[in-house]
C-alpha positions as CSV (number, residue, x, y, z in Angstrom):
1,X,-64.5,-17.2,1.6
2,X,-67.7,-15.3,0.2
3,X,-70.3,-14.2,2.2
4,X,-74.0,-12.7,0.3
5,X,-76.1,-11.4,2.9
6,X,-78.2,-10.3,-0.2
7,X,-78.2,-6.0,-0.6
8,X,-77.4,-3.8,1.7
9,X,-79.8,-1.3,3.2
10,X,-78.9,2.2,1.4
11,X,-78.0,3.8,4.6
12,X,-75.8,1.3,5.4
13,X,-73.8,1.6,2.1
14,X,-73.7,4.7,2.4
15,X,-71.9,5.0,5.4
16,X,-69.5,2.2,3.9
17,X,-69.2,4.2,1.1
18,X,-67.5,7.1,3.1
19,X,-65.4,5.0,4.6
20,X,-64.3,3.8,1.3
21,X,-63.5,7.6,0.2
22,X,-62.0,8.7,3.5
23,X,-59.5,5.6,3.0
24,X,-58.9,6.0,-0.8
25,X,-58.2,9.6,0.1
26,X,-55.9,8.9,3.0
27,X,-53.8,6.6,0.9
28,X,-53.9,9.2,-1.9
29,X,-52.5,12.1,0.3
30,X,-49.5,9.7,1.5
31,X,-48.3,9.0,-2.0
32,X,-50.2,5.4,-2.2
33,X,-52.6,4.4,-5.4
34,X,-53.9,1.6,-5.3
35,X,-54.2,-0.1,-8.9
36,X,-56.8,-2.6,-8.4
37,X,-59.7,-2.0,-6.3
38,X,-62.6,-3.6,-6.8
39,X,-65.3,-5.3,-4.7
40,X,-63.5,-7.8,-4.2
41,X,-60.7,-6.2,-2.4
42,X,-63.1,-4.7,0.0
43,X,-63.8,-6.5,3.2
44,X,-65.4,-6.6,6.0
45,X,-64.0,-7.8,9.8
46,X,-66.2,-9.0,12.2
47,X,-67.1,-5.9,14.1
48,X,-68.1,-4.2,10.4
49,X,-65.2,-2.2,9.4
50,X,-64.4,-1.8,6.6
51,X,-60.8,-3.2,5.0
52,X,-59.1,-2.8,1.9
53,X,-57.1,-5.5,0.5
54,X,-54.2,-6.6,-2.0
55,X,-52.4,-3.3,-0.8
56,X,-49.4,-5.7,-3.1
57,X,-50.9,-4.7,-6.0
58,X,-50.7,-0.8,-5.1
59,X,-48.2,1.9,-6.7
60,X,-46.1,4.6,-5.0
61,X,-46.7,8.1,-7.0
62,X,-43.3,9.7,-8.9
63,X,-43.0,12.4,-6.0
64,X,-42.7,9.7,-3.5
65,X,-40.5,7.6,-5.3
66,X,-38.2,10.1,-5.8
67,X,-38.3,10.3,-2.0
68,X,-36.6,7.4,-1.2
């Protein structure tokens, strides 16, 4: 289900926007990529955090691979 609240206020997506690059980076320094990330794989729970979605569709890098 979709939700437009119309734009966001810029200090609002700002703040999001963080969040969105502390998480990408978190997943980054654990091996994790995730191969399709788009708005539409960002949401939003009902206390305003933000989530990232269709982790399915993400890849493990080489070194971690090897890992296992």
């Amino acid at each position: 289900m979709k939700v437009n609240h119309g734009r966001m206020q810029e200090d609002k997506a700002r703040k999001y926007f963080q969040k969105l690059i502390n998480t990408v980076d978190y997943c980054h320094s654990g091996g994790v990529y995730h191969s399709d990330l788009n708005p539409e794989n960002l949401l939003l729970d009902p206390s305003g955090n933000l989530k990232v979605s269709h982790l399915r569709l993400s890849a493990l890098s080489r070194q971690v691979r090897d890992d296992y």
